[in-house]
C-alpha positions as CSV (number, residue, x, y, z in Angstrom):
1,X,0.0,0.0,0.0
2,X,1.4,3.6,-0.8
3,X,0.1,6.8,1.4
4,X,-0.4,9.7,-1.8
5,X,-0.3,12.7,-0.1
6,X,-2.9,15.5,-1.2
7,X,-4.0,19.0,-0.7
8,X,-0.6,20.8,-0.3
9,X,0.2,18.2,2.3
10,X,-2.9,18.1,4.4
11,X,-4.6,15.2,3.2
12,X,-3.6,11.4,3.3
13,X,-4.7,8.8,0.7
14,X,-3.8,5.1,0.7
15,X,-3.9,3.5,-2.7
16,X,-3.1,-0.2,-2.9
17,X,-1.0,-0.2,-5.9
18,X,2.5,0.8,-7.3
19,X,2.5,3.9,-9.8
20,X,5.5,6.0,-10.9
21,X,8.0,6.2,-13.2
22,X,10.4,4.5,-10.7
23,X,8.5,1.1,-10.8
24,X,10.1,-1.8,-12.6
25,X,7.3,-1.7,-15.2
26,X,7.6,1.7,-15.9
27,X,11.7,1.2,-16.2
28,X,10.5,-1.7,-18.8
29,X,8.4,0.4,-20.7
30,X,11.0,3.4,-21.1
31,X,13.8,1.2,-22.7
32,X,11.5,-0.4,-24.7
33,X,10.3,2.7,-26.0
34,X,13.8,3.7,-26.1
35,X,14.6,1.0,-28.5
36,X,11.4,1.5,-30.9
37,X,12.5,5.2,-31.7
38,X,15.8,4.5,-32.4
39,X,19.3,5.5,-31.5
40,X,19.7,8.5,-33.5
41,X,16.1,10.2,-32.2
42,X,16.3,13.5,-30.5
43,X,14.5,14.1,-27.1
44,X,13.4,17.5,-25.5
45,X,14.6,18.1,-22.0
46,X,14.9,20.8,-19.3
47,X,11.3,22.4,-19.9
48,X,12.2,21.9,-23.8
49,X,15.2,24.5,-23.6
50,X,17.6,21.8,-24.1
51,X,18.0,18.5,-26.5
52,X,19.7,15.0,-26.3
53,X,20.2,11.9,-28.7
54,X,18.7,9.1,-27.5
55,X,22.2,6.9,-27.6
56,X,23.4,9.2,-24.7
57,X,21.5,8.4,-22.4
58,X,23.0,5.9,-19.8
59,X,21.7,2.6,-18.8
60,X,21.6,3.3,-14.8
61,X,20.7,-0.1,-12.5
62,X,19.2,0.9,-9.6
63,X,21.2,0.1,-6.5
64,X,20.3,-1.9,-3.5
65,X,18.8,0.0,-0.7
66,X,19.2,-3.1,2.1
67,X,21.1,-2.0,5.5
68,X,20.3,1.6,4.5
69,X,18.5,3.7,7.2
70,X,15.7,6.1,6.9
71,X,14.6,8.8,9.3
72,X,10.9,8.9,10.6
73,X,8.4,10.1,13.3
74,X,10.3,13.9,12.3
75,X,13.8,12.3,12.1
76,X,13.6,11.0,16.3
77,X,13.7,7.2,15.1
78,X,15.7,5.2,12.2
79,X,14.6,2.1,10.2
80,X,16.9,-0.2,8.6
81,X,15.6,-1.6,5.0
């Protein structure tokens, strides 16, 4: 379950499902898109002020978060993923 937070931060909703461009479907979807256009297609960036060839742009792995710790209840407690 993921908690969306709303209404410039005053509202809580929980939503029982993944969504995002950081989910591994999402990722799946981009390279494969990334492969149908082709190498030499050029992308619009930065608020389209700025441009980039699509065979510059790096294959990044995301990295594994276990041991890491994350603040909560206002940064007075840790968790360890």
């Amino acid at each position: 379950m993921v908690k969306l937070t709303t209404h410039r931060g005053t509202a809580v909703q929980n939503i029982n499902a993944t969504f995002g461009k950081f989910t591994q479907d999402a990722q799946k979807l981009q390279k494969e898109r990334l492969q149908v256009s082709g190498a030499n297609t050029v992308l619009v960036t930065h608020r389209g002020t700025a441009t980039v060839q699509a065979k510059d742009i790096p294959v990044v792995s995301q990295p594994s978060l276990k041991g890491q710790k994350i603040t909560t209840n206002r940064g007075t407690s840790t968790i360890t993923l």
